[in-house]
C-alpha positions, 0 to 999 in steps of 0.5 A, a space after each residue: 556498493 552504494 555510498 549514502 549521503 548524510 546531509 539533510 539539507 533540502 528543503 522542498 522536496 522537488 529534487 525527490 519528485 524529480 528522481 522519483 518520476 525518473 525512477 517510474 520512467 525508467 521501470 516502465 520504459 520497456 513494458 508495452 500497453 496493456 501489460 502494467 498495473 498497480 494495486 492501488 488503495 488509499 495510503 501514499 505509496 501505491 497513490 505516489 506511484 500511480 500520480 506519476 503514472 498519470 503524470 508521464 502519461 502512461 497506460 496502466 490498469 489500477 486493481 483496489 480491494 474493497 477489504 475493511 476499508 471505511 467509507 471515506 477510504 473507498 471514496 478516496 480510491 473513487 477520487 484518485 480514479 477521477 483525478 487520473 480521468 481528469 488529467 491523463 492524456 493520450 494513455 487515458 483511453 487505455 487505463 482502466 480502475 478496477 474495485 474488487 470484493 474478493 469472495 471466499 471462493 477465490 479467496 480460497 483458490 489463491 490459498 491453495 495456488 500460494 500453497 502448492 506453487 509459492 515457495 516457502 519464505 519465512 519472516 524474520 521480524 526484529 523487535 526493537 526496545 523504545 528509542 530515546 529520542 532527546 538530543 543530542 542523548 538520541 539513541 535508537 532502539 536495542 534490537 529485543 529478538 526476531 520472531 519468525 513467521 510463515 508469511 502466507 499465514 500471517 500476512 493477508 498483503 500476500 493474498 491480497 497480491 495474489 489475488 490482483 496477480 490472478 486478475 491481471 494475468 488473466 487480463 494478460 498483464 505482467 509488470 506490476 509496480 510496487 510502494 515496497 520499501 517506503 516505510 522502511 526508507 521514509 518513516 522508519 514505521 513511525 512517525 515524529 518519534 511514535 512507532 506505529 509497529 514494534 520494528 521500528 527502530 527509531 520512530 521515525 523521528 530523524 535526527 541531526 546528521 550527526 546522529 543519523 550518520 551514527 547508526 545509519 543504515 538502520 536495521 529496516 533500512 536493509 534488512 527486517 521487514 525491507 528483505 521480508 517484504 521484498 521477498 513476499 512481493 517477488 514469490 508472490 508475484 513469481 507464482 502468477 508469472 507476474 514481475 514486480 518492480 520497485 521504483 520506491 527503492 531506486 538509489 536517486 529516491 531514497 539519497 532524496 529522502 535522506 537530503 530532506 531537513 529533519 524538520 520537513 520529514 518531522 512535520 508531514 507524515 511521509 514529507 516526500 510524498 505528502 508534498 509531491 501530492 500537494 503540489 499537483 492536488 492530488 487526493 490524499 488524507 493528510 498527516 501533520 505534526 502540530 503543537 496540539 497534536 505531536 505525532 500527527 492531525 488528520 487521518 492519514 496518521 491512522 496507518 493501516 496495513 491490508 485487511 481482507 478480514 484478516 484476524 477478526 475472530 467473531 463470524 458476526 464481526 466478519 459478516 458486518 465487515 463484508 456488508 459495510 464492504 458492499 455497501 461501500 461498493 454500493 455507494 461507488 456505484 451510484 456516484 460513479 456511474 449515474 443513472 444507468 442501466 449498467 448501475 441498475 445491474 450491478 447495484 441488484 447483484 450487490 443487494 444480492 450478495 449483501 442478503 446472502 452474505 450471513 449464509 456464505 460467511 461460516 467458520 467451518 470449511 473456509 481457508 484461514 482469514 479468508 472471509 470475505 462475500 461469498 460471491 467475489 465482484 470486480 467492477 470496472 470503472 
């Protein structure tokens, strides 16, 4: 049994970066060029693992989803692929980015494959009372209740790693690196005391070491949304003979973590990470706790989970959402690619889709949430 240090007292987040690269190093030692890949979006876990990638220099692929991300989110992705263009070394001629609208009908194959392949796992959610974060009265939060969820129905991150897995497979790719576990160890789902989901615990708003050392490890650290994402991750990625590795969660990264003085974690939203970006200039949007504004300034604060058109009741809505999708898709194209035949092409294909996508995108027939553009388009950068 691990036994955790409770002494939050380094203060520049080298030592987390340091056991956070050999964590990466050491799931990646084994796997052959052309087999790794990394679901990459724009938020900080997927983009801390893919840094280190680049970093030690190893060959991997990159799969981002163009779901309902913003403009700025998708252009964010352009950057990070360019970052990695800039600076990867001998691995760069083997690493490819690839940007993915998925269509309704792939979405609708990877349904019916997690529904007759992947087993069945339901979720235990914890639903936790508001903290008291005043100290020395610090008191974390009274778990309320579990709510149980089917988590193919209610989790659309499980469709969005199915459908990776799917291309990657295909692609002849087996070992996939995963963020899982950083909310849970970092931030609590919170930040400098403002839950950002009703299981978080305590806001993530770390206390003195005493207070910590009085009710660590939280529930989430272990259990709740930890052991139901975890899950999700393995039955998923099992279904596509896929194998999913956590370097989030090695022993050496998460001591680090807990090491950090509570007033770095309290000022930078995910402290580790936002300095491990900083330190090598790579593209993020930064959160910051201020005097002006408390729970974090710049919009990196806006957490958001993956969409993939998920819970948006109005076909309307849904439709505009798959066109803000393809022209965003649009807008990558243009920049990335200049003045090319190649672009000239794709970008055709995509005014196509995007005039046929009020048709394609309908109520009936169509797989729960599965709304996307009828026509899916995997573009490699």
């Amino acid at each position: 049994m691990r036994t955790w240090v409770i002494h939050q007292h380094q203060t520049s987040g080298l030592e987390w970066e340091s056991a956070f690269l050999r964590a990466v190093a050491k799931r990646v030692a084994d796997v052959k060029p052309g087999r790794l890949f990394l679901p990459l979006s724009s938020g900080y876990d997927s983009g801390a693992i893919h840094l280190a990638l680049v970093l030690l220099d190893v060959p991997h692929d990159t799969y981002s989803i163009v779901g309902v991300e913003s403009k700025r989110e998708v252009d964010l992705m352009r950057q990070r692929v360019e970052f990695a263009r800039r600076h990867a070394g001998s691995a760069s001629s083997h690493n490819n980015a690839r940007l993915i609208t998925p269509s309704v009908k792939e979405l609708q194959a990877v349904w019916r494959k997690l529904n007759s392949m992947c087993e069945p796992y339901t979720y235990r959610m914890p639903k936790f009372s508001d903290p008291h974060l005043a100290q020395p009265s610090f008191v974390p939060g009274v778990l309320l209740g579990e709510e149980q969820q089917n988590m193919l129905r209610k989790d659309p991150a499980s469709w969005g790693i199915a459908h990776i897995c799917s291309l990657a497979s295909q692609a002849g790719q087996s070992v996939l690196l995963s963020g899982s576990g950083a909310d849970e160890t970092i931030t609590d789902y919170g930040f400098a005391g403002k839950r950002l989901a009703p299981s978080s615990q305590w806001g993530g708003f770390w206390p003195n070491d005493t207070t910590l050392a009085a009710f660590f490890p939280w529930k989430p650290f272990q259990e709740g949304t930890q052991r139901n994402y975890l899950a999700k991750d393995e039955y998923v990625t099992g279904t596509y003979g896929v194998e999913g590795r956590f370097p989030v969660l090695d022993a050496e990264v998460v001591q680090a973590t807990i090491s950090l003085t509570p007033k770095l974690k309290n000022t930078l939203y995910k402290a580790p990470i936002q300095l491990f970006f900083q330190r090598h200039d790579y593209p993020h949007a930064p959160c910051e706790a201020t005097a002006s504004q408390p729970f974090g300034e710049g919009w990196g604060c806006q957490k958001r989970g993956f969409g993939m058109y998920a819970g948006i009741r109005n076909v309307a809505a849904k439709t505009r959402l798959a066109a803000q999708a393809t022209k965003a898709l649009q807008s990558f194209l243009r920049e990335s690619l200049g003045n090319s035949a190649v672009q000239g092409r794709a970008i055709r294909k995509l005014d196509t889709q995007h005039q046929n996508q009020a048709q394609a995108i309908r109520p009936a027939h169509v797989t729960p949430h599965a709304h996307a553009p009828a026509r899916g388009k995997v573009h490699i950068l």
